[in-house]
N, C-alpha and C positions, 0 to 999 in steps of 0.2 A: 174842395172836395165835399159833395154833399153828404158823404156818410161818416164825415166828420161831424159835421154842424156846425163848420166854419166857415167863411169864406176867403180861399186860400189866394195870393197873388198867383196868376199865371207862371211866371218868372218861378217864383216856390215849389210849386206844384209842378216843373218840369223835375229837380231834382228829387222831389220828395215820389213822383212815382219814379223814376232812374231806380232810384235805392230801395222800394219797395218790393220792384221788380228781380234784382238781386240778390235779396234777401235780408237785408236790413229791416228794422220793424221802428214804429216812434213807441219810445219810451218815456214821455210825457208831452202834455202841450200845454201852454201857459196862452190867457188873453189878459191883457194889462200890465202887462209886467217892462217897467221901464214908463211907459205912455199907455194913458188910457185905452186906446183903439191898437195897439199891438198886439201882436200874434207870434208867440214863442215854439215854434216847437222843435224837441230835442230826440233825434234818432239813438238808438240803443247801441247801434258798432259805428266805425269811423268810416267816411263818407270811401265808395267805392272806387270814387274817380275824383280829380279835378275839374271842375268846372267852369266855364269862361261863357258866359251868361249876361250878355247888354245891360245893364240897368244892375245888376245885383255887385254889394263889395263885398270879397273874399277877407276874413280874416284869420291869423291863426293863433286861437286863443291860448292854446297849449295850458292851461291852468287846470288841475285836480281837482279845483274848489267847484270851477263852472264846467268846460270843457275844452275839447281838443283844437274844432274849427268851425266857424261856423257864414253863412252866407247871409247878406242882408240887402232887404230892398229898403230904402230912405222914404220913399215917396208913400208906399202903401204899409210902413213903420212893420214888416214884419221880417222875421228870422229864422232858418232852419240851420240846429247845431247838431256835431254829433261828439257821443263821449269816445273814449279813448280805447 
């Protein structure tokens, strides 16, 4: 998304507008974190739907410290969480 100033995985940026679109807003984004070229970012409420997404792994972080769930592409090292 260009009005980020990041360059978002395809794959990402289908959920990340889904949730936007719904009313979900990001409540931070992180570049670097974990691996240099990574791309963190963390939605404000809990993801609106399940998503089943070619290429992306679902996890469910469930942790208070980091967050609840979150999606991740391997290949282009990035990630969209959301808290709880």
């Amino acid at each position: 998304m260009k009005d980020l100033n990041i360059e978002i995985n395809p794959t990402i940026e289908i959920i990340l507008k889904h949730e936007i679109k719904y009313g979900n807003s990001i409540s931070e984004i992180s570049k670097g974190w974990q691996k240099k070229n990574s791309i963190l970012i963390i939605l404000e409420k809990p993801f609106s739907k399940k998503y089943t997404i070619e290429g992306l792994e679902y996890r469910h972080i469930n942790d208070p410290h980091y967050w609840k769930e979150e999606y991740s592409d391997k290949m282009s090292m990035q990630t969209i969480a959301c808290k709880f």
